[in-house]
N, C-alpha and C positions, 0 to 999 in steps of 0.2 A: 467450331467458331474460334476465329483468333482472337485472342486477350484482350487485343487493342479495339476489335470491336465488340466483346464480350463485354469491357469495362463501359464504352461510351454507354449502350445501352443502362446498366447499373447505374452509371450517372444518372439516368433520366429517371430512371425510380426513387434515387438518392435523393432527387430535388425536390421531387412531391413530396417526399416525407419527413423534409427538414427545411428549416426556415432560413433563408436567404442566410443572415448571422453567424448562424449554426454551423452551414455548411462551408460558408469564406472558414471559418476558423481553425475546423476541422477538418474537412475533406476536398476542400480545392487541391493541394497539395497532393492528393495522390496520385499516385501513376502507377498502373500494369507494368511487371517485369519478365514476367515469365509464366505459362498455364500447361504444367502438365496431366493431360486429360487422363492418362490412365492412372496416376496416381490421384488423383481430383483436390490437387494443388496447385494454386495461385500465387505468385510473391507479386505482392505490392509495396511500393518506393514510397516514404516519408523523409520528411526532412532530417528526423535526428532518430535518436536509441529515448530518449524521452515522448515522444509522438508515438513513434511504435511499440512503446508500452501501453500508451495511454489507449491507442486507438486497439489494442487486443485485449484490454481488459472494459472497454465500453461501448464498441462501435463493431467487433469482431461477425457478432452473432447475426446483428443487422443488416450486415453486409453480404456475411452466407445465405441469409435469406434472401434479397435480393438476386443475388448471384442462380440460387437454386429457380428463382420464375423466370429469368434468362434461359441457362443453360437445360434447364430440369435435370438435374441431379445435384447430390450434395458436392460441398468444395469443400475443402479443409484451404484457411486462408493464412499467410504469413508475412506480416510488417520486417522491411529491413531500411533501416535510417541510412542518410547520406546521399537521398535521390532527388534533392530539392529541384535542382535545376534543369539536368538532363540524366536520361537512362546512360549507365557506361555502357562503351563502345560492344563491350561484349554480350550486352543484350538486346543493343538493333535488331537482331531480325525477331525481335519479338513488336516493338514498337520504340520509334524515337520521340520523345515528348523533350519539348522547350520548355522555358522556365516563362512564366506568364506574370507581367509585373503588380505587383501587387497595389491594391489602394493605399494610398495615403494616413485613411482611417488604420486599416489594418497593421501599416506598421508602426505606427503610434501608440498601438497595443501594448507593445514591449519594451518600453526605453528606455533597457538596460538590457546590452547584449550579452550581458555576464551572468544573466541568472534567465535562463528558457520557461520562466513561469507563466501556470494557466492564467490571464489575467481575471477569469470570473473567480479564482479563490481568492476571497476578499476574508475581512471580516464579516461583509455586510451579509454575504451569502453561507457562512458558517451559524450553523443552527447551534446553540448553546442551550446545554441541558446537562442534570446532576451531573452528568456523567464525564464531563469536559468541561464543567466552569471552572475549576482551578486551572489548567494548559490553556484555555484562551483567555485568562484575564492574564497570567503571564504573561502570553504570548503580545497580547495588546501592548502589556506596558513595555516589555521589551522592544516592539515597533516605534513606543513614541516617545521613549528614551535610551538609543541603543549604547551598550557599554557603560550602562551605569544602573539598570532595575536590577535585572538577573543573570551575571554573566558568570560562566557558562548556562545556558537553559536546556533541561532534555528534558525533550517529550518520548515520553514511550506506551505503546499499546499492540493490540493486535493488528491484525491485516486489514486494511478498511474500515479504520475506525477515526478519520481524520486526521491522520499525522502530520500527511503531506500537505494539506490543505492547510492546515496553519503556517507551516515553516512557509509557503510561498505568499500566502497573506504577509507576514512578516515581512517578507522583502517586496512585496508591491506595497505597502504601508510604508514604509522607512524610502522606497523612492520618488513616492508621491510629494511626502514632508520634508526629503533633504534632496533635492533635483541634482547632487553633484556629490553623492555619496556613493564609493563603492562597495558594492553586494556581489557576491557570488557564490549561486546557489550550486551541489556536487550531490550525486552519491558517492556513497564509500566506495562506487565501485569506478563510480569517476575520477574519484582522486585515485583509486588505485593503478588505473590504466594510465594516466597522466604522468604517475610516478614513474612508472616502468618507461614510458615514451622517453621523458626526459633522461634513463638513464642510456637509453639504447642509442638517442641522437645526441647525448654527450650536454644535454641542457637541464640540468638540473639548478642550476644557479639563475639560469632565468626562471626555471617553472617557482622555486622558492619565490624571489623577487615578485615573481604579479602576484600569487597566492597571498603574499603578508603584507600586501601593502591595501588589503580592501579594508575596510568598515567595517562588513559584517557577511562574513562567513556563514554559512547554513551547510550541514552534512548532513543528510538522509541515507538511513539504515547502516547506521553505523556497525551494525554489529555485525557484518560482513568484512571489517577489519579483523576480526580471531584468524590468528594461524597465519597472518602476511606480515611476519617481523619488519621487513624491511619499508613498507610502506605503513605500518604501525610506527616505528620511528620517527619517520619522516614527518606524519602529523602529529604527534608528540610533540615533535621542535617547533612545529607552525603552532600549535595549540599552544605554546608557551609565549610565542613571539608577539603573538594577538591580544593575548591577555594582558603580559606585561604594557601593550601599549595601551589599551584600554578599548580594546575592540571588541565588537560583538560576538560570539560565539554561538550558535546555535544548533544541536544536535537533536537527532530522532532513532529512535529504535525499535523492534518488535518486543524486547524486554528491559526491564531496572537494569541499570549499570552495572552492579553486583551478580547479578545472571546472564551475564556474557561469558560464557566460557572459551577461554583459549585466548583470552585479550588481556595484555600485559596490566597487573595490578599498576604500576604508574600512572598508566593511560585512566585504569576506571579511577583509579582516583584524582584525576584533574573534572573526568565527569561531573565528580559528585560534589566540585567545587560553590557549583551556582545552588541552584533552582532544578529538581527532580521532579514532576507531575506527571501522572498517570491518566492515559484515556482508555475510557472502559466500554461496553457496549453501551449504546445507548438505549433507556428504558421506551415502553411503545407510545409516549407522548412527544418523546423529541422524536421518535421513526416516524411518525405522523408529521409530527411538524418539518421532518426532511424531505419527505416525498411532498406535503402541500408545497414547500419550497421550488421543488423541482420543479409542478405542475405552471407556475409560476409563469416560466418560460413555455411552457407547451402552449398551443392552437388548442388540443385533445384536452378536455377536461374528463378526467373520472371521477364518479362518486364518493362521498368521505366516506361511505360503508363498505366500497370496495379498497379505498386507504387504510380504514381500521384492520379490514382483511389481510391485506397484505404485511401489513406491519406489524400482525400477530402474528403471523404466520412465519416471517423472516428476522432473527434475533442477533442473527452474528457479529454483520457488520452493512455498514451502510452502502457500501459496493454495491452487495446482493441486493440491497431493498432498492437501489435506483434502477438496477440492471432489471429487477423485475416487474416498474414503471416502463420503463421503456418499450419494453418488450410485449405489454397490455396494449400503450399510445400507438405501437407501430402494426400491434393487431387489428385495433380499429380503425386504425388509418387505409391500410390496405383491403380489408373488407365491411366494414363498417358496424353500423349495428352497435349495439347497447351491453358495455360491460357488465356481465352477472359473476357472481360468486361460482357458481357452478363453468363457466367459460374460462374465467381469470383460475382455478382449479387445473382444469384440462391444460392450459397455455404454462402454467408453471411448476404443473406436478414435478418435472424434475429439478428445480431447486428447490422445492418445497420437501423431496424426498432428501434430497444431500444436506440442507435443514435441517430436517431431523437428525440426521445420523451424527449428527455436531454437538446437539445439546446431551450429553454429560453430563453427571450432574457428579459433586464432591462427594454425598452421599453415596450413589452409585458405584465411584470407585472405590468407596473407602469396602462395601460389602465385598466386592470382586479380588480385593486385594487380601481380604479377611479371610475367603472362602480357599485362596489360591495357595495360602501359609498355613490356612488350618488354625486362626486363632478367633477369637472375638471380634466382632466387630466395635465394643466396647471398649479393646482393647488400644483403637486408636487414637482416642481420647484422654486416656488414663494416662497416669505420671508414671506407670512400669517404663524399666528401662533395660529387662534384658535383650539380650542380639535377636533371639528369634520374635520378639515383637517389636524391638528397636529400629532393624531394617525395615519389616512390611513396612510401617507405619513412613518411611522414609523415602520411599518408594510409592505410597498411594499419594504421597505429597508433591514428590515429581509428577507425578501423573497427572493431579488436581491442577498444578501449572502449566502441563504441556493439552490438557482437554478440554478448558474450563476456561473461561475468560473474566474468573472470578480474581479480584484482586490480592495481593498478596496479605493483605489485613483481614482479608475477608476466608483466605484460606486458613491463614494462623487460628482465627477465629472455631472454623468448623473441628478444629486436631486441639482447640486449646493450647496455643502456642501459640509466641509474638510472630511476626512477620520475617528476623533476621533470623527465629530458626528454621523457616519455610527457605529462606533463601541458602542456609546455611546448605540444609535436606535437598534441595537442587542440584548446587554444587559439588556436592559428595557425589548423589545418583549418578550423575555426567561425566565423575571421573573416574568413576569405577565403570562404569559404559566402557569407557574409550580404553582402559586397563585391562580390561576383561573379557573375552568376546562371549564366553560362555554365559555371563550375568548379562551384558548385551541382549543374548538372542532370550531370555528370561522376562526383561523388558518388554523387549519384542512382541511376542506373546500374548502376556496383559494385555498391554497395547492393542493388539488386532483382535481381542476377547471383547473388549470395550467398543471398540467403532464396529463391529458384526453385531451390537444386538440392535 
C-alpha cells in the first residue's frame, strides 16, 4: 500500500479517537512523505522542529498503532518540520498534499508569531504541587509583571517535569495582558542555528536588531549552550542588552546554573542574577491530580483506583504518566471494555519496567560506591577527609545527581554536606571525566552497575 493511501486510512482511525479540537490542533497538519516498507519506516511532514518534537514524544506510539491495524505490521515512524504547506518537489511521487486553510478559530490560537507556543499550557492547566510552587508563583508574577518581579528567572529540573509548560504559559500570559508586547520564545538550539545562519548569510546585525528589541525573551534548555563559544557570546551580549533595558529574561534547564559544565563562568553568573527555582518530581497527589486533569479533556473516563494505580506506579516525570493515560484511553477506545489493574498491568508493563529501572535510590548508591572502594558505607557521611575516602564519597555524589531526582539540599542532606559542596563534587567528577578517559570509563561502570540491578 502507498503512504498516501496508507495515511488517508490512519486518518480515519485518528478521528474516532480524538475529539474534533484535538485533532484541528494537532494532526490536521500532517502529511505522508515517504514509506519505506522494508525498512518499516514512515516520514511524516509537520509544520515546524517544535511540532515534531512534540508530536514524537506524545502522539508517536498512537500513530504506530494505528498505522500497524492498517498495514499489519510494525512501522517505526519519523516527524520532519517544514512541510506545512506542500510536500517538496522531491517527494511527489510519494504523494503531493496542498496546504488546506485553516479556520479562523484556529489561528487565533497563536497571536504571536514570535513564540510557537502550545496554547493549552496556561497557568490554568498547570497542576501545582510541593514540588513546583515556588517556579509557578514565580513564573505567575514574572507574567504579570515582566521585567520588574524576577529578572533573570531559571527554572531548572528534570526531563518532564514542567519546564516547558511554564516558560510558554509565561508568554501566553504576558500576551493576553499586554496585546502589543513582544515575546520570543527559542531553544538554545534555536538560537544557536540562527546564530550560525546569520553568520553564513552575512546578517548578524539584523538577527541582533529583532532578538534585543522584544519584551521578553524565553530560552529553553539552555544548557545546550556549553562548548558553543561563539554563540555563548553572542547571548551573553543580548543577555546584557535586555537586562540593561529592563526586559524580561527567561531561562530553563535540566540543571542549577552552577552544574552546567562547559558554559562560560560569566554567562552562569548573569544566570544566577534573578530568581533560581527548582522543579522536582512530583509527589503521587499532584500525579493524581495531573492525570484527573488530563481525563478532563477525554470522552474515556478511567477509574481513580486505576489513576491511583498508575500514578504509583509512574514517578519520574509527568510525560510518562500522561503517555501512560493515553495509552489505557486509546485501549478502550479501540476495543472497549472495562479498565482493570490487571489489563492497565499487561498494556504498560514496559514503562512500568523502564520505571523501575530509574528509581535509584541515594542510599543505594552510596553502598555501591562503598562496596566498589572497599570503604564504609559510614564512611560517606563522616567528616574523614583522606583521598581514598575523599574521592568515593565524591563520586557517589555525582551519581546521586546524575540517578536521582532528588534535589541538591536534599542530597547535601543524605552525605551531611550543604548543597554548594554537592555542587562543588559535580563539578570536580565532570572535569576529571572529560581529563581523564581512564577515570571516565571507572564512572562508566558504577554507572551501568546501578541501572542493571
Amino acid at each position: 500500500m502507498e503512504c498516501a493511501s496508507a495515511w488517508i486510512e490512519v486518518e480515519k482511525i485518528l478521528l474516532e479517537k480524538f475529539d474534533a479540537d484535538t485533532y484541528e490542533r494537532y494532526l490536521e497538519g500532517v502529511v505522508p512523505l515517504s514509506f519505506d516498507s522494508k525498512k518499516g519506516l514512515l516520514c511524516l511532514g509537520v509544520s515546524n522542529d517544535l511540532m515534531a518534537l512534540w508530536l514524537d514524544s506524545n502522539y508517536k506510539d498512537i500513530i504506530a498503532d494505528a498505522l500497524y491495524d492498517v498495514l499489519k505490521q510494525k512501522v517505526n515512524i519519523r516527524f520532519e518540520g517544514g512541510h506545512i504547506k506542500k510536500v517538496t518537489e522531491k517527494r511527489k511521487n510519494c504523494i503531493e498534499v496542498k496546504s488546506q486553510p485553516k479556520t479562523e478559530k484556529l489561528k487565533n490560537k497563536y497571536t504571536k508569531p514570535e513564540f510557537p507556543c502550545r496554547p493549552d499550557f496556561t497557568f490554568d492547566s498547570f497542576i501545582v504541587g510541593n514540588n513546583n510552587r515556588i517556579s509557578h508563583a514565580a513564573a505567575l508574577a514574572v507574567s504579570k509583571n515582566p521585567g520588574k518581579a524576577y529578572n533573570p528567572l531559571f527554572i531548572y529540573g528534570g526531563v518532564g517535569l514542567g519546564k516547558t509548560h511554564l516558560l510558554q504559559a509565561i508568554a501566553n500570559e504576558v500576551s493576553s495582558r499586554k496585546k502589543r508586547a513582544k515575546i520570543k520564545y527559542l531553544t538554545s538550539e534555536e538560537f544557536v542555528n540562527l546564530y550560525v545562519e546569520g553568520m553564513q548569510k552575512k546578517t548578524l546585525l539584523d538577527f541582533r536588531r529583532r532578538l534585543r528589541s522584544h519584551d521578553v525573551l524565553i530560552i529553553d534548555d539552555v544548557q545546550f549552550f556549553k562548548g558553543k563559544v561563539g554563540s555563548s557570546e553572542e547571548f551573553f551580549h543580548t543577555f546584557n542588552s535586555l537586562h540593561n533595558a529592563h526586559k524580561q529574561i527567561v531561562l530553563a534547564s535540566d540543571r542549577n546554573p552552577q552544574e552546567i559544565s562547559g558554559l562560560e563562568q560569566r554567562l552562569v553568573s548573569r544566570f544566577e542574577w534573578g530568581l533560581s527555582a527548582e522543579i522536582l518530581p512530583p509527589e503521587i497527589e499532584t500525579r493524581v491530580a495531573i492525570l484527573k486533569k488530563k481525563q478532563e479533556t477525554q470522552t474515556i473516563k478511567i477509574s481513580d483506583e486505576i489513576l491511583f494505580f498508575i500514578a504509583n506506579r509512574i514517578q519520574s516525570n509527568i510525560r510518562n504518566l500522561e503517555s501512560a493515560l493515553t495509552k489505557l484511553v486509546m485501549n478502550i477506545s479501540a476495543f472497549g471494555g472495562e479498565m482493570t489493574k490487571s489489563r492497565a498491568e499487561d498494556l504498560l508493563r514496559d514503562k512500568f519496567e523502564n520505571e523501575s529501572s530509574k528509581l535509584i535510590s541515594i542510599e543505594l548508591i552510596q553502598r555501591r560506591v562503598a562496596e566498589f572502594y572497599d570503604i564504609r558505607v559510614a564512611d560517606m557521611t563522616s567528616k574523614k577527609r583522606p583521598r581514598n575516602i575523599a574521592e568515593p564519597r565524591m563520586i557517589a555524589m555525582f551519581l546521586s545527581r546524575k540517578h536521582t531526582n532528588n534535589s541538591l539540599p536534599a542530597i547535601g542532606d543524605a552525605f551531611n554536606r550543604n548543597h554548594a559542596t554537592i555542587i562543588h563534587a559535580v563539578g570536580s567528577i565532570e572535569k576529571r571525566m572529560t581529563a581523564n578517559e581512564t577515570f571516565r570509563h571507572t564512572i562508566g561502570q558504577i554507572s551501568r552497575q546501578l541501572q542493571s540491578l
